[in-house]
C-alpha positions in Angstrom: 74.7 -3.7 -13.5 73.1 -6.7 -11.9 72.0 -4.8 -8.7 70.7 -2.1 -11.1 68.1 -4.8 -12.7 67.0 -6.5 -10.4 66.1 -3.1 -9.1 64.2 -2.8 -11.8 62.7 -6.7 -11.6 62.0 -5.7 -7.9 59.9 -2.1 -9.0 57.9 -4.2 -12.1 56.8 -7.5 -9.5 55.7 -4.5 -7.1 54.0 -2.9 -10.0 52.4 -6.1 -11.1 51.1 -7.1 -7.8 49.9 -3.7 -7.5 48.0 -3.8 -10.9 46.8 -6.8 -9.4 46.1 -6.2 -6.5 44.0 -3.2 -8.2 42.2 -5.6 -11.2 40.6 -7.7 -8.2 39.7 -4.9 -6.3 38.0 -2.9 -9.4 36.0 -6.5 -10.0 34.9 -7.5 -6.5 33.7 -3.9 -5.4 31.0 -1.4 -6.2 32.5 1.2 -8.5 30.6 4.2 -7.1 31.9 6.3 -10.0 30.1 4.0 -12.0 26.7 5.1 -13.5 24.7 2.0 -12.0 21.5 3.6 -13.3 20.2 2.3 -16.4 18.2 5.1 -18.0 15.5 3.5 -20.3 12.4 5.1 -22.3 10.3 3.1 -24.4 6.5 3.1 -26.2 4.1 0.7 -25.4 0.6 0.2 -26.5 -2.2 0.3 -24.2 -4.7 -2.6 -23.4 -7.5 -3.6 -26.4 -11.2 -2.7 -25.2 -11.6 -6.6 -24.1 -9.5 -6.4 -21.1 -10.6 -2.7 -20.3 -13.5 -4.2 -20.3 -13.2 -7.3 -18.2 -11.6 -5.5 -15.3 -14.2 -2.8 -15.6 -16.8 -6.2 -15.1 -15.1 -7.2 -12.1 -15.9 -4.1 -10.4 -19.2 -3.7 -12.0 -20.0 -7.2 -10.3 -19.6 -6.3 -6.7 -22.3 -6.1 -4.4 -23.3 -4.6 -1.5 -21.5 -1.4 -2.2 -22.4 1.8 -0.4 -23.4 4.7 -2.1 -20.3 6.3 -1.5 -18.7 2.6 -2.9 -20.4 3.3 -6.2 -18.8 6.5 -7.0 -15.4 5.2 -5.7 -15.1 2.3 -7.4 -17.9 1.7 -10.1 -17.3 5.4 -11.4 -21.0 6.1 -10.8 -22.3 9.8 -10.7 -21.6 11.8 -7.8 -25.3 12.5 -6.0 -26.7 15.5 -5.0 -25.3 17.7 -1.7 -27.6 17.8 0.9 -28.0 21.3 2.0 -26.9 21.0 5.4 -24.3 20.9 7.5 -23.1 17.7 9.4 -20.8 17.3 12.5 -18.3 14.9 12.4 -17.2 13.8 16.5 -14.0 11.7 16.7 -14.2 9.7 20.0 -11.4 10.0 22.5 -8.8 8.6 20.0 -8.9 11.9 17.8 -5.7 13.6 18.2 -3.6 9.8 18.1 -4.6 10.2 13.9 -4.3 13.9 13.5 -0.9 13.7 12.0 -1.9 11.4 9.5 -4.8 12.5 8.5 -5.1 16.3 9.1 -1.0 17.3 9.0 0.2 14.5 6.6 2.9 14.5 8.6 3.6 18.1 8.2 3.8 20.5 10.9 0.9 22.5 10.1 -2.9 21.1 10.2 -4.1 21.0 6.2 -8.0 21.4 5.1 -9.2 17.6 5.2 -11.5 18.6 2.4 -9.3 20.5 0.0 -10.2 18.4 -3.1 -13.0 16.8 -2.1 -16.6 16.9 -3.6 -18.2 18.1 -0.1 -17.3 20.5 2.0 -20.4 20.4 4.4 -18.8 19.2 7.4 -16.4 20.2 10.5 -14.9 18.0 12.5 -14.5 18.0 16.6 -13.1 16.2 19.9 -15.1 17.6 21.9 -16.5 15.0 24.1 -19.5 17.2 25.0 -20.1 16.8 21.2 -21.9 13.0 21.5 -25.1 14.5 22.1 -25.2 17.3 18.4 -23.1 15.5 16.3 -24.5 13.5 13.3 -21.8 10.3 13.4 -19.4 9.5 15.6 -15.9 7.8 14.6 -14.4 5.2 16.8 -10.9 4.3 15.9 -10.9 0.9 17.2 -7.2 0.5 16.9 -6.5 2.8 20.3 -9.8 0.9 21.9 -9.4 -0.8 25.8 -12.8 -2.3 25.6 -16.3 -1.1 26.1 -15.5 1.0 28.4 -13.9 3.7 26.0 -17.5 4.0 24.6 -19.4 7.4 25.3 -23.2 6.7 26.5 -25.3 7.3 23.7 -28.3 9.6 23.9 -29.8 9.3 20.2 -30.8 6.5 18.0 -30.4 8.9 15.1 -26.9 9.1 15.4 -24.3 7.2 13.1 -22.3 4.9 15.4 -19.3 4.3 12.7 -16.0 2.0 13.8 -12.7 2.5 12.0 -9.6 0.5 11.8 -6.9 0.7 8.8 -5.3 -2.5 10.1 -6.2 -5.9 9.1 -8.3 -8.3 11.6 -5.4 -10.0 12.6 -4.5 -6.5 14.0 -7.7 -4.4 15.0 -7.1 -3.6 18.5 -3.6 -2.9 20.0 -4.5 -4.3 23.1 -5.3 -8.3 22.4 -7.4 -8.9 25.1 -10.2 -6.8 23.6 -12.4 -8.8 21.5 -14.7 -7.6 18.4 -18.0 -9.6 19.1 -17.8 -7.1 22.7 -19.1 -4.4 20.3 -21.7 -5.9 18.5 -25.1 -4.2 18.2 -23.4 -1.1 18.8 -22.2 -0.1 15.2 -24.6 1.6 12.2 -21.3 1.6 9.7 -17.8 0.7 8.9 -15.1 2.4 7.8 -12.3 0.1 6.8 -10.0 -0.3 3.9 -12.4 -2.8 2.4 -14.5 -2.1 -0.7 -17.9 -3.0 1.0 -17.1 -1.1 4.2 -20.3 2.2 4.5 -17.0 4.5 4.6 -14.3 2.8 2.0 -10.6 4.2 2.8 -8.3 2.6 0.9 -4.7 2.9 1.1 -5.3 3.5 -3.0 -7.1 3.3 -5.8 -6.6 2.3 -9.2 -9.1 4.7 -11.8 -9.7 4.6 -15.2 -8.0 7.1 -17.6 -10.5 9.0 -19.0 -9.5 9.4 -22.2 -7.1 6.2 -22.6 -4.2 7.0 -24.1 -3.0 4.7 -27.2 0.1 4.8 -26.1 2.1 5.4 -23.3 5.7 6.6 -22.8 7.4 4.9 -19.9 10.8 6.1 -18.5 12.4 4.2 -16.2 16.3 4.7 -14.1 16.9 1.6 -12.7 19.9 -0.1 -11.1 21.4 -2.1 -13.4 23.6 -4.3 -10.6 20.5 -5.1 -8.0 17.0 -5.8 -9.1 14.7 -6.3 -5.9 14.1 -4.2 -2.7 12.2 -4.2 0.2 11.6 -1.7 2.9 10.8 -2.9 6.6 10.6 -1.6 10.0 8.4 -4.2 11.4 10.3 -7.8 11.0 7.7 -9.9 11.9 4.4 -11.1 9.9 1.9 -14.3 10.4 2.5 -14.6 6.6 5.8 -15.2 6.9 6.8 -13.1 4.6 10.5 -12.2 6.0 10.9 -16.1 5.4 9.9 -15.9 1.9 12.4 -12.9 1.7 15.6 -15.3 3.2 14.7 -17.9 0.9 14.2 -15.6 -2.4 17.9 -13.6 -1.4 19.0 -17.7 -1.8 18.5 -17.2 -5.9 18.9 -13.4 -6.6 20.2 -10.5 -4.6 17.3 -8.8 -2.5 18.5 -5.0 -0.8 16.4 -4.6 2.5 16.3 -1.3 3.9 15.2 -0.4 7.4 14.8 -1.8 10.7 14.8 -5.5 8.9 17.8 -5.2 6.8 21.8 -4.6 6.6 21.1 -1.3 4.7 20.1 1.7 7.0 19.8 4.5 4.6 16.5 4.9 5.2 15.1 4.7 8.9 11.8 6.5 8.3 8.7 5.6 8.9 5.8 7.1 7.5 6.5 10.8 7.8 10.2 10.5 5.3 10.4 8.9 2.2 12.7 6.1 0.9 14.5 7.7 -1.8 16.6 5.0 -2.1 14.2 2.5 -3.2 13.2 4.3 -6.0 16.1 3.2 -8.0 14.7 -0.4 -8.5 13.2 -2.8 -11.0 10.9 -4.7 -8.5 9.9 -4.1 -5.3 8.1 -6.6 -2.8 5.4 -5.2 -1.4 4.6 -7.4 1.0 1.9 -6.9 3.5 2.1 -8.0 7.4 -0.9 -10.1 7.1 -2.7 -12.2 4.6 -6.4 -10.7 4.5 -8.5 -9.5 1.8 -8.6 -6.3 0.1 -5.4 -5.8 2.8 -3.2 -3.2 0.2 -1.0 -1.0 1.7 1.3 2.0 1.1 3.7 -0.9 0.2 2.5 -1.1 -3.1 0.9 2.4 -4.3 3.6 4.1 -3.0 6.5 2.0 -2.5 6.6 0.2 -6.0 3.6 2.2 -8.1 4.4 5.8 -7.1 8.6 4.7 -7.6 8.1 3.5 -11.4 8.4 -0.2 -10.1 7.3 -3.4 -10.2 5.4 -4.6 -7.2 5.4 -8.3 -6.5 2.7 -8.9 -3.9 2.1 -10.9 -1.1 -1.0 -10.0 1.3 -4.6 -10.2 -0.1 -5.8 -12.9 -2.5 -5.9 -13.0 -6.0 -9.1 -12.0 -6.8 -9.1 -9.0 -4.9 -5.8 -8.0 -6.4 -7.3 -8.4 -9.7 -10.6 -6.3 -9.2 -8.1 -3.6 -7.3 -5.1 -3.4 -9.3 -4.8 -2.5 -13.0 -4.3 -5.7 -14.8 -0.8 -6.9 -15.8 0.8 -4.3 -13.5 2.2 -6.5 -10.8 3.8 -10.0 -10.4 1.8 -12.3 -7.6 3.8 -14.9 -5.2 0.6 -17.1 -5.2 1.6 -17.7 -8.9 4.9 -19.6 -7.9 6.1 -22.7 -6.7 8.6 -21.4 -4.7 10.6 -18.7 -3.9 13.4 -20.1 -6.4 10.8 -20.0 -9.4 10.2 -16.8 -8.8 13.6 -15.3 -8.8 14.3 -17.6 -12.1 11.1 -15.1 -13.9 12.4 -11.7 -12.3 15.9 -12.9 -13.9 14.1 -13.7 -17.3 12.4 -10.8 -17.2 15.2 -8.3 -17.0 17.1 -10.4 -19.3 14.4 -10.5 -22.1 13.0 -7.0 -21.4 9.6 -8.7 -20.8 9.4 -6.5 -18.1 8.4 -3.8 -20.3 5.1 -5.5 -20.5 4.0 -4.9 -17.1 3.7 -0.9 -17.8 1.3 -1.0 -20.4 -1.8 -0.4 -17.9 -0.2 2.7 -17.8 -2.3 4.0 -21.0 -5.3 3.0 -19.7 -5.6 3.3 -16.1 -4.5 5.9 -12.9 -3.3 4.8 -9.4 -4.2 7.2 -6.6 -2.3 7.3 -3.3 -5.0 8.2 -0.6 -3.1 6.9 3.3 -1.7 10.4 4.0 2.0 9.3 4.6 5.1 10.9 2.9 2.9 13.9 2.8 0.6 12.2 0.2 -3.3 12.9 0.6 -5.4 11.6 3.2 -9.0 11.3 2.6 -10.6 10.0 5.6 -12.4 13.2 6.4 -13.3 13.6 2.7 -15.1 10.0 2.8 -16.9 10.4 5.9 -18.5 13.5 4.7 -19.1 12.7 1.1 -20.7 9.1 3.0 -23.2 11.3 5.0 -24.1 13.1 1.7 -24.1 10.4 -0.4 -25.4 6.8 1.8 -28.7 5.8 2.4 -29.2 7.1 6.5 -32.1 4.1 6.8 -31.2 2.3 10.6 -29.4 -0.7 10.3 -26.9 -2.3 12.7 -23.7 -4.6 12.8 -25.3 -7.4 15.0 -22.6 -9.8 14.5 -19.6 -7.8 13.6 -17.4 -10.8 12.6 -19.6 -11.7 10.3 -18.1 -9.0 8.5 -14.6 -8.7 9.5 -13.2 -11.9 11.4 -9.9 -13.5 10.8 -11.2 -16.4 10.1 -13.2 -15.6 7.0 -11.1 -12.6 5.5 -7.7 -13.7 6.2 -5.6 -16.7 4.6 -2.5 -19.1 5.5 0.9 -18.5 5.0 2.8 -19.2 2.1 4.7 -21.9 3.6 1.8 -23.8 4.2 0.8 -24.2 0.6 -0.2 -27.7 -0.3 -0.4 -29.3 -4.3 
């Protein structure tokens, strides 16, 4: 009888450490047959008229718009076609954007002006094109110098440059310098609100009606509130330093190249499912310039359903680009610390809610061309020779418009009280 029970001692200690064994286990590890998506669908009110209206005065203020910037961004009325038919030339470079811009990174060519207000234009690499066509594009990105610049034959023609990067990133090759082009260029073509050809990465658009009310439906993790997506791990902002310091105070998943999670190593042509499953995402730019807005927000936190929290351009500019209340600034913090204390707050308190009620009133419009998402490059450039005043002028002193020194800003590490 005695061997018989502690037999059975022996089988309930093994049980218990078992059990255990199992209780730690269950507590210290991701349950993946846990639901860890918290399904959520809640009313909100849209804005009152007086902060419609404000934001709609902040863009009614800018100046030195193009035509082209007037329709885009101060909803003025489309002008009339000109009955005619213009040639569009990309120098050299042409093919190095095609994929973007004229596949979205599909493999077949799409009609650049499906959707678009013009349709008066064709577009060509021909080189023997520089002496018929009515503006040539030079993609300054891909540009060794001077020397990549066909001899031009016509005062007539639009000389227009092009760069999607900010200054701190214009040429690939660094030992090409911008004031080597000046005098040569009629227009710009930039990201920028003021460039003769504005391509934003997006653009926010009033609703037209507003709605009263909006109904927002949100799955979000429940365990893990704030991403980030990277492939490129470095930034004069320092914004992979702000990201080491913020995981310090709340848990931060990083996919890509930058990160411990690998789930999603595409880049540009494949989207991130896996982002879309949070709260907040930290769309964070590689440089600190104005107007300097990147897929990282309209499609990585607006397009997802998420918060963006923004590091990149200034305030201002995010405030006359983004709808208001949609999107939490770092500039608006102490420190990396503070903000993670107000991301926990507002989960906890369901403030959060608050930030979707531009929802009612305004539209975000994803316009880069990656993931398959609309480009509009070829759209702008033609509605621009439509709609822009073709009067001479010339970019004497091209850093007086773009320069790193007057469109882009310190890091946030070098804030001072």
């Amino acid at each position: 009888m005695g061997i018989t029970i502690w037999l059975k001692q022996k089988k309930l200690i093994a049980l218990s450490i078992l059990l255990m064994t199992l209780f730690i286990f269950l507590i210290t590890e991701p349950r993946t047959w846990e639901v860890r998506i918290d399904r959520r669908s809640f009313l909100l009110n849209g804005f009152d008229s007086q902060t419609v209206e404000e934001w709609r005065a902040l863009r009614n203020n800018l100046k030195s718009l193009s035509k082209l910037g007037e329709v885009l961004f101060q909803n003025a009325p489309e002008p009339k076609i000109i009955d005619s038919t213009f040639q569009i030339l990309v120098w050299k470079y042409g093919p190095t954007i095609e994929n973007r811009h004229l596949k979205h990174f599909s493999d077949q060519r799409i009609d650049p002006f499906e959707g678009c207000p013009v349709r008066n234009c064709n577009i060509t690499y021909d080189d023997e094109a520089i002496t018929t066509a009515d503006i040539v594009i030079m993609h300054l990105h891909r540009f060794n110098g001077k020397q990549d610049l066909p001899t031009r034959t016509r005062l007539d023609q639009i000389w227009a440059f092009l760069t999607d990067e900010s200054p701190l990133h214009t040429f690939l090759n660094g030992n090409v310098k911008l004031d080597d082009f000046d005098g040569l260029f009629n227009w710009s073509m930039t990201y920028r609100m003021d460039s003769d050809i504005p391509v934003p990465y997006g653009r926010t658009a009033l609703k037209e009606p507003f709605d009263s009310q909006v109904e927002v439906r949100l799955d979000k993790r429940r365990d893990v509130l704030v991403a980030i997506l990277g492939s490129n791990c470095q930034g004069t902002n320092h914004r992979w330093k702000y990201v080491a310091e913020l995981q310090k105070h709340i848990q931060v998943d990083v996919y890509g190249g930058c990160g411990r999670k690998k789930e999603c190593p595409g880049h540009f042509q494949s989207d991130c499912q896996a982002i879309d499953d949070y709260l907040f995402y930290l769309s964070f730019e590689n440089s600190n310039c104005d107007e300097y807005i990147t897929e990282k927000l309209w499609w990585n936190a607006f397009h997802k359903n998420s918060i963006p929290i923004v590091m990149g351009s200034d305030k201002k500019n995010y405030r006359k680009i983004l709808p208001p209340q949609s999107y939490i600034n770092v500039d608006d913090f102490a420190s990396p610390s503070a903000l993670a204390q107000n991301l926990l707050r507002l989960n906890k308190t369901g403030d959060f809610k608050s930030f979707y009620r531009w929802k009612a009133n305004f539209q975000v419009l994803n316009e880069h061309g990656y993931f398959k998402s609309k480009s509009y490059h070829y759209c702008r450039i033609c509605q621009a020779l439509n709609y822009n005043n073709k009067t001479t002028k010339v970019y004497d002193h091209l850093t007086d418009f773009w320069s790193i020194q007057e469109n882009c800003h310190p890091a946030w590490d070098t804030w001072t009280d």
